[in-house]
N, C-alpha and C positions, 0 to 999 in steps of 0.2 A: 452449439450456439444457443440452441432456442434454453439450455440449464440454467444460461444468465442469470433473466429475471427470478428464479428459484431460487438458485442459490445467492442474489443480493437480496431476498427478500428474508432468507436461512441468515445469512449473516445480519440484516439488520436486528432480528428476535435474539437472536444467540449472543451477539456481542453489544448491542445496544447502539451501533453506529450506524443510523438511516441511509441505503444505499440505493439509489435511483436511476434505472434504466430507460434513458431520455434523449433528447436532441440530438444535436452534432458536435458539442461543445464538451470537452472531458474536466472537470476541477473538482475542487473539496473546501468548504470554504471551515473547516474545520471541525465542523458537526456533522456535514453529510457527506456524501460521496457522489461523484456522477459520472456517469458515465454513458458514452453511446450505445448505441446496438448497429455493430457491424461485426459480417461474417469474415472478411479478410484475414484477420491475427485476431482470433479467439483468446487466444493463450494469453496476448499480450493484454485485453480488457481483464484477464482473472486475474494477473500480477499484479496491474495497478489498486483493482479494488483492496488485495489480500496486502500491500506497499500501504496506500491511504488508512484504509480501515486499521493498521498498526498505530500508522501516524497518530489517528487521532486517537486511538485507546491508551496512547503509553508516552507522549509527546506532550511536555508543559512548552508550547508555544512565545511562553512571556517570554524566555531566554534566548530565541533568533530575534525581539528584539534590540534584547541589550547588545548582542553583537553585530546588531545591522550597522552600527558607525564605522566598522574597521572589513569592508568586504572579503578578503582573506580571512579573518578572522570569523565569519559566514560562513564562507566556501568551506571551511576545516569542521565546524561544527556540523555542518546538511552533510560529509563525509560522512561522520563517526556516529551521527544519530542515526543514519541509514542503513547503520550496518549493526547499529544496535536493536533496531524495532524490526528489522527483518530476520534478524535471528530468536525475536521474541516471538515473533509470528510463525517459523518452522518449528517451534519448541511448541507451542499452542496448538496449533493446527499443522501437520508433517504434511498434510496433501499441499500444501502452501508450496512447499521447496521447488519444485518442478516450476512452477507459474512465477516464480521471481528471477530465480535463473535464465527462464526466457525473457524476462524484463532486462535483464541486466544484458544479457548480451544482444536483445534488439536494439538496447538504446544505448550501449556502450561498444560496441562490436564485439566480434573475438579476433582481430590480428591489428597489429599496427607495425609501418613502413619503418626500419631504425633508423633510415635516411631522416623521417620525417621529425622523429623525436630529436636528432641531433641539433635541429635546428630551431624547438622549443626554446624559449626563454627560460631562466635557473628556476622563476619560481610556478611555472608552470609544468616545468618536470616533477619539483618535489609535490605539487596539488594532485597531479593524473599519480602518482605510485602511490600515497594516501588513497584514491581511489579505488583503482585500480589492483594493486597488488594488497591494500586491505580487504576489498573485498574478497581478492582468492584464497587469502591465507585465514579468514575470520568465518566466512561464506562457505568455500570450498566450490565456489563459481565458477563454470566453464571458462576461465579470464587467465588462463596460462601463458599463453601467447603473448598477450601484452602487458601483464603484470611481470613477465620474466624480462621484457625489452626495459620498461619503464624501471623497473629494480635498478639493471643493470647502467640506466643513464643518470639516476641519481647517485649509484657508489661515484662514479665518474664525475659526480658535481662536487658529492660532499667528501667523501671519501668512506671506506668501505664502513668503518667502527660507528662514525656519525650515521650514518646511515640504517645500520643495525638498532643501533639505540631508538632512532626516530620509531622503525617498524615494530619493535620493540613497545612504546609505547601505546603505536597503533591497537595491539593485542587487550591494556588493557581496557579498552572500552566494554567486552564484555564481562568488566567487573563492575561496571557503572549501572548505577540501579533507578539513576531520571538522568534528564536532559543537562539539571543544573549540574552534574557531576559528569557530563559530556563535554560542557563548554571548558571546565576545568582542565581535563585531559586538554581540547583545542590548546589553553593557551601552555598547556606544557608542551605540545607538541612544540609549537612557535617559538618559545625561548629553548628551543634546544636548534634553532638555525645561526648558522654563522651569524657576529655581527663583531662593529668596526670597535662599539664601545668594549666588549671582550678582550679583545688585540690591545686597546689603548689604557683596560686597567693592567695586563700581563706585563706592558714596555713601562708603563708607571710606577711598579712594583720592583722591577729590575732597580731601576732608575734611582728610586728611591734608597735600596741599600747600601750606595756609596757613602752620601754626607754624614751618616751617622758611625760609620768606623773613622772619618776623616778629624770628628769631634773629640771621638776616644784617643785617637793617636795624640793627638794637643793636649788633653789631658794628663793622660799618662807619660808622653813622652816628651813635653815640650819642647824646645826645639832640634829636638833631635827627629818630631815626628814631623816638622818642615821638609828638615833635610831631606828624609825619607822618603817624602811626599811627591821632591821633585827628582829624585833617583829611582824611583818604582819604573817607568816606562824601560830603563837599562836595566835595571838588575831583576828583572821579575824571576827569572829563572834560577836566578843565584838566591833571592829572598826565598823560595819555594824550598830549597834544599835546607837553607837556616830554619825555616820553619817545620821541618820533619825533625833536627840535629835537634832545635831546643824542646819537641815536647817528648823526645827521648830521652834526654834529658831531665833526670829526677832528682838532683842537686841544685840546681837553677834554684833560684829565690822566686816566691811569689808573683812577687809587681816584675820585675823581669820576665817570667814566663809568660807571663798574661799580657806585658807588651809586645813583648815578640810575634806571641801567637796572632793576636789583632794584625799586626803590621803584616806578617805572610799570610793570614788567612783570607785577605780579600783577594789577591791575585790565583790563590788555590782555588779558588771556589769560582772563579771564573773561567780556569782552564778546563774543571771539568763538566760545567753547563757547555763550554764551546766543544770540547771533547764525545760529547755523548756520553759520558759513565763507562763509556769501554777502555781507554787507555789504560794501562796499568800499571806499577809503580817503575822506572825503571824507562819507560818509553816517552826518552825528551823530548824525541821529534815530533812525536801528534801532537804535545802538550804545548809545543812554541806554538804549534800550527793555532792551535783554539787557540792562544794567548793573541796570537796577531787577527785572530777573525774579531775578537770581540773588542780587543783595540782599536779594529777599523771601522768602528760604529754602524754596523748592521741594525738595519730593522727588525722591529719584535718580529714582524713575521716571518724576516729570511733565516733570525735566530732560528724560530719555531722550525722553518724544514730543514737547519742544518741538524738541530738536534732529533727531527726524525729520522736524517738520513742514520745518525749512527748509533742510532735503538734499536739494537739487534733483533727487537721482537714490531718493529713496524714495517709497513710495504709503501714502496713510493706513492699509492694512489688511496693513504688512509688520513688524509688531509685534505680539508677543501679546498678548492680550484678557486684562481683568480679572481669568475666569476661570483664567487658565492660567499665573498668575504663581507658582504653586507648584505644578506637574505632576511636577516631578520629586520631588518631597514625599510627594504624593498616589503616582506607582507606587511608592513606595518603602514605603509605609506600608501598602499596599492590601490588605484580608484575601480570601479567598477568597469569603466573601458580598459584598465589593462587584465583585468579577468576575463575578456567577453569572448566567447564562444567555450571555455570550459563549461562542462558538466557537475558541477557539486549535488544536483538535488536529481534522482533518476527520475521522482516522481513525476518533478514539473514536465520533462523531457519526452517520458512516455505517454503525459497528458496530450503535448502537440502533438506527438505522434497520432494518437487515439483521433484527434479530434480532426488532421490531416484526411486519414483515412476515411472518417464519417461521411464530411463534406466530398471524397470520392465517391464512394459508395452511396449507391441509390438507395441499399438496405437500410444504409444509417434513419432512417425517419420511420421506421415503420413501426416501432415501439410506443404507446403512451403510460406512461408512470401514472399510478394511482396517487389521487389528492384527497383535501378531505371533503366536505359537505360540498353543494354546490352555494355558491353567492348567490347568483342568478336565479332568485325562487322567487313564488310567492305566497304569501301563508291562506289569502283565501283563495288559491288554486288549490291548495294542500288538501286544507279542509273540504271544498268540493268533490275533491278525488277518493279520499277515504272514505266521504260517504259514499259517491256510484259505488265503489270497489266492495264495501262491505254490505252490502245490499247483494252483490251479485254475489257474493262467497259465501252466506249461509244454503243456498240447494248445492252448488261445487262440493263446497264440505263434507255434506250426507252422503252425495255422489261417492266423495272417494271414501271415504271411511266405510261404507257400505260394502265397495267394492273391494277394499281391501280385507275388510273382515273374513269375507266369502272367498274369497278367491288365496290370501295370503296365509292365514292364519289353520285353515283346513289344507290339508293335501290325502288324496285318498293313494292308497298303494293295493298292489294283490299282493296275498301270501298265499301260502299252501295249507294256511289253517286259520279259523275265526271260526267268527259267528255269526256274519252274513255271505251268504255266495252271492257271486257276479254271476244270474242268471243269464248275461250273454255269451258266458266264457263255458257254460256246460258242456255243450259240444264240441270241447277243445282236450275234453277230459280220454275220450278213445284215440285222442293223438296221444297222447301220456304226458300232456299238462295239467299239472296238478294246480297252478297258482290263480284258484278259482274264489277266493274267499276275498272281499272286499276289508280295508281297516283305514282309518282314519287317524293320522295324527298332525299336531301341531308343526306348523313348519317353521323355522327361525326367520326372523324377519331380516330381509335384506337390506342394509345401512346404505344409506344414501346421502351424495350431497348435492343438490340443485341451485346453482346461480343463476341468475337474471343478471344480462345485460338488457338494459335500455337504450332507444336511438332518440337522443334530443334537439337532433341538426335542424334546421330551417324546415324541411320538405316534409315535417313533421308536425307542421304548427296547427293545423287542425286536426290533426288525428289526438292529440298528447293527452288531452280529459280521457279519453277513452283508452287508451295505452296505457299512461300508470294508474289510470283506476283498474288495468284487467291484473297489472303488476301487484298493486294490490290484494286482488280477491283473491290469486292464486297462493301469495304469503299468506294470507287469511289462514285460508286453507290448509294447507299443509306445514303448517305451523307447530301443531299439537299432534301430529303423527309422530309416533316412538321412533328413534333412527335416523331420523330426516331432521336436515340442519341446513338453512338457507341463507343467500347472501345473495347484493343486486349492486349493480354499478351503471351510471348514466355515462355517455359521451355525447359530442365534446365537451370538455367544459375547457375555456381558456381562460387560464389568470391574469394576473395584473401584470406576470413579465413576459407575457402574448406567449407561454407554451402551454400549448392544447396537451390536456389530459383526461382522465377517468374522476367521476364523482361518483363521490362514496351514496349508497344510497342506504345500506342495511349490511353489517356485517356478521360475518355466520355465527359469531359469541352474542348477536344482540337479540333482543325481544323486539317485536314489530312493533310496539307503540314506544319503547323505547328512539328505534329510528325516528319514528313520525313527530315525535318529540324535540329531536336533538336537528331538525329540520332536513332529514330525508329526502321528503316528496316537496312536492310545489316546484318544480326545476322548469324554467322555461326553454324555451326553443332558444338554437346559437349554431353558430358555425354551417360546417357541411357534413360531408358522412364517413371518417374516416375507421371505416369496420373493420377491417383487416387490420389495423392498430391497434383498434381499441379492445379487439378479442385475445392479446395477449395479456393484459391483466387481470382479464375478465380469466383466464386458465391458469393463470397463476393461483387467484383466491382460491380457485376449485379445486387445484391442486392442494395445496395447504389446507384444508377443509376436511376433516375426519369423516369418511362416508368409501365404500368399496366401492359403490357405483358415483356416477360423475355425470352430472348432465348439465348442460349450459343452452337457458332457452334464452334466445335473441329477438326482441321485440324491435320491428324497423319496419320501416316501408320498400323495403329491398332494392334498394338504390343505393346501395356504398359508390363512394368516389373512385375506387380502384377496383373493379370486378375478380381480376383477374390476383388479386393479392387476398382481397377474402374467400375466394374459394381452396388459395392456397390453405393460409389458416385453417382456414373449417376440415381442412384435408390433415392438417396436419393436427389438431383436435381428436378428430377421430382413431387415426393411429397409435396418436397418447391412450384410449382407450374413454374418450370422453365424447359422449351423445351431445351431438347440436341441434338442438331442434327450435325451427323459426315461426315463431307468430306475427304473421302479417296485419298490421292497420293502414290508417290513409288508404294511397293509392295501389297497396300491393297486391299482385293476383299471385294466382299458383304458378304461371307462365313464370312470372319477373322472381318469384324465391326459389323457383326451380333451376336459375340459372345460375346461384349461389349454395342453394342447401338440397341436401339426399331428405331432410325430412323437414316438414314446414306444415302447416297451418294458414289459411288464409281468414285472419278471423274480423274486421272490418270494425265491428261492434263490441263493446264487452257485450253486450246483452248477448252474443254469440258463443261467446267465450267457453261455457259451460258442453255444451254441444262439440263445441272443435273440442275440449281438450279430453272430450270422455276416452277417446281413445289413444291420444297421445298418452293421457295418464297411466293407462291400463297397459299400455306397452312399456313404458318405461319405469314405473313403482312397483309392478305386481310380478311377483317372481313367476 
């Protein structure tokens, strides 16, 4: 858990999408990402940032939009874009796949009751198998279980072929290369649902073919096509055989043929719509049969399943159900209340989850996110403090640079040969040590990065001249040392939407008059002393920071709000492999930092400052 803040800070540099480990509250408002810090469901906080951080790298937003007015029409689109930006994101980054998969089956389950689906509504079966079995078949999502129920309750709605087709198009989403070519796919998906206007142009069609042979007949046949006209219900079956006899018939005249044909071709061609295409020549009795169905004025649709009953290559359940013969009615129609409690978008789903959780969890707050400058300054504090601070950093300066010259840059070794002897090692030479010869070489300097947190809460308000002026002297200082690369951060600082954060004060890429410039220092007193918060950003920068060694000095007057969660911290600091070492002002003794830090300073005054830190220095920079 504690990789979080690393890696949302990794993902902000890398992908360019700012991701912020804060509050209790989980959202994205499009540009950034946010999210808690709770230990509960890890996994589930890395899915949603690697979910979000998709969304907004690869997500033209204008187009939920356009189909905000038709909510089905929503629901289908937050489907097919989720399944496309999170396949863009395992293809990007593969360590992704693990962490979305746990998203999807926290906040989608993995079983569902078949009891329970049977008694879904039509278009909430076809919403959940879009879901659901596209994401196992596009994903390869632990979503077997109910993507295999939900499959099999839509063939049962729509029928098996409709059904295919729809899934069918599900697939090509990942040929879609933006959102606008997602919403497209949606409304193909939609116009392939049943509807009543489909039914009513096929029986209009039918319908239509009569009066225009009825015209031809009066034409050609004048009153003979009367007669005809009202002797077709009796003789259909006798006209059927005249009309086989005359285009056998290759003497016949013309206008004769072509009368005849017209006149027997309508009832033929109805026998074998009502027949299915299977009867075959010779078999009167199915042909009376379809003669008297379609005589008895059947509806287009009961047309439609008599002729799937007898297409040799259909199954009775390859046509839509009663139900579903205006689906595309119904997603067209559909308000927001008959969609409610479907899932279409996982991210929003696994936000309230995150954000559930937080507000459980007492961990959720322990986190403060890095901001920029602080507001709450003042420029002639600023000015006052840089000059105490630079006044005390030219002897510190000489101090360390002296010290480091001497001490770092010399290393002496023995050998068994040179050109001075270690006159104390002579008498080690009748033991048969030979490694009496003194030699001196240059030792590599050991890289370093050193962050400053600052304490700017309340119980600080008389110490703070003398604090960031020692914050100060010590960047002064070790500024122009080779290797060493520094960065400082204030708490609290609370914004305008009341969440306490971290102020930027100097970051490890900048030059110290740079900071002091761009309004750094001059930070007044606020809040209380949330240190065990505020030392997780404070190790984040240090981490991020090019330096082998890590140190994070802590200026406060050793009163955190929670004792018991900064010593946690500080503990778990040191394990990371990073030195905390605390400068006490104000009211701090050795007593009150010894009951938060293994190493501290009690330094009251800068004028002090030089003196405490000759030896903190010397243990921590000098190899």
């Amino acid at each position: 858990m504690g990789s979080l803040p690393v890696y949302a800070q990794h993902l902000s540099e890398q992908t360019g999408v700012k991701v912020v480990v804060e509050g209790s509250q989980t959202y994205t408002d499009g540009t950034k990402v946010v999210v808690p810090f709770t230990e509960t469901d890890p996994e589930l906080s890395f899915g949603y940032v690697a979910h979000e951080c998709s969304h907004v790298r690869n997500t033209d937003m204008q187009y939920f939009g356009e189909a905000q007015a038709v909510p089905f029409r929503l629901s289908v689109l937050n489907i097919l874009e989720d399944i496309r930006i999170e396949r863009m994101s395992m293809d990007q980054y593969p360590g992704t796949e693990g962490d979305l998969n746990h998203l999807a089956k926290a906040v989608l389950g993995d079983r569902l009751d078949p009891a329970d689906v049977a008694q879904k509504p039509a278009l909430h079966v076809v919403h959940d198998t879009l879901l659901l079995a596209g994401r196992r078949q596009m994903l390869g999502q632990d979503l077997e279980q109910p993507a295999t129920v939900m499959l099999q309750a839509q063939e049962k709605l729509l029928g098996a072929q409709l059904s295919a087709r729809i899934m069918q198009k599900v697939g090509e989403v990942l040929q879609c290369d933006s959102t606008r070519e997602v919403l497209a796919l949606a409304d193909a998906i939609i116009a392939l649902l049943p509807s009543q206007e489909d039914q009513q142009d096929e029986g209009g069609a039918e319908q239509q073919e009569q009066p225009p042979q009825e015209n031809s007949q009066e034409n050609s046949g004048g009153g003979q096509g009367d007669q005809q006209d009202q002797e077709q219900p009796e003789n259909q079956p006798q006209e059927g055989d005249d009309a086989s006899a005359s285009e056998a018939d290759s003497d016949e005249g013309e206008s004769e043929s072509q009368s005849q044909g017209e006149e027997a071709g309508q009832p033929d061609s109805e026998q074998k719509n009502s027949a299915g295409n299977q009867a075959g020549d010779g078999q009167d009795d199915r042909q009376d049969g379809g003669s008297s169905r379609s005589q008895g004025g059947d509806t287009p649709a009961e047309a439609e399943g008599d002729d799937a009953a007898g297409d040799s290559g259909s199954q009775p359940g390859d046509h839509p159900s009663q139900e579903a013969n205006d689906l595309r009615e119904q997603a067209m129609q559909a308000t927001a209340g008959d969609l409610h409690g479907l899932i279409s978008e996982v991210g929003d789903k696994a936000a309230e989850l995150l954000s559930q959780k937080a507000r459980r969890d007492p961990c959720a707050r322990r986190l403060l996110s890095l901001a920029g400058r602080s507001c709450l300054r003042s420029d002639a504090a600023s000015e006052r403090r840089v000059q105490l601070g630079l006044e005390q950093s030219s002897g510190l300066r000489q101090c360390l640079n002296g010290l480091l010259q001497a001490q770092v840059d010399c290393r002496v070794s023995l050998k068994r040969q040179g050109k001075r002897l270690d006159t104390s090692r002579i008498a080690l030479l009748k033991a048969g040590e030979t490694r009496v010869f003194r030699s001196k070489a240059r030792a590599e300097r050991q890289s370093a990065a050193i962050q400053f947190l600052l304490d700017k809460s309340g119980s600080m308000r008389a110490a703070m001249d003398e604090a960031e002026a020692a914050l100060y002297a010590v960047l002064q200082a070790v500024e122009n040392l080779p290797l060493v690369s520094t960065g400082a951060l204030a708490f609290p600082e609370r914004g305008v939407d009341d969440v306490t954060r971290c102020a930027l004060i100097k970051g490890h890429k900048e030059r110290l008059h740079q900071a002091v410039r761009l309004g750094g220092f001059g930070a007044m007193h606020q809040g209380c002393t949330p240190l065990g918060e505020a030392l997780w950003p404070a190790a984040v920068e240090l981490l991020r920071a090019k330096g082998e060694r890590k140190i994070l000095f802590v200026i406060t007057d050793g009163e955190p709000d929670s004792a018991w969660l900064a010593q946690e911290m500080v503990e778990r600091c040191e394990n990371t492999g990073i030195e905390v070492i605390a400068l006490g002002f104000g009211g701090a003794t050795a007593d009150l930092l010894s009951r938060t830090f293994t190493r501290f300073r009690a330094v009251g005054q800068v004028s002090r400052l030089k003196q405490a830190l000759f030896e903190l220095v010397r243990e921590v920079l000098v190899a």
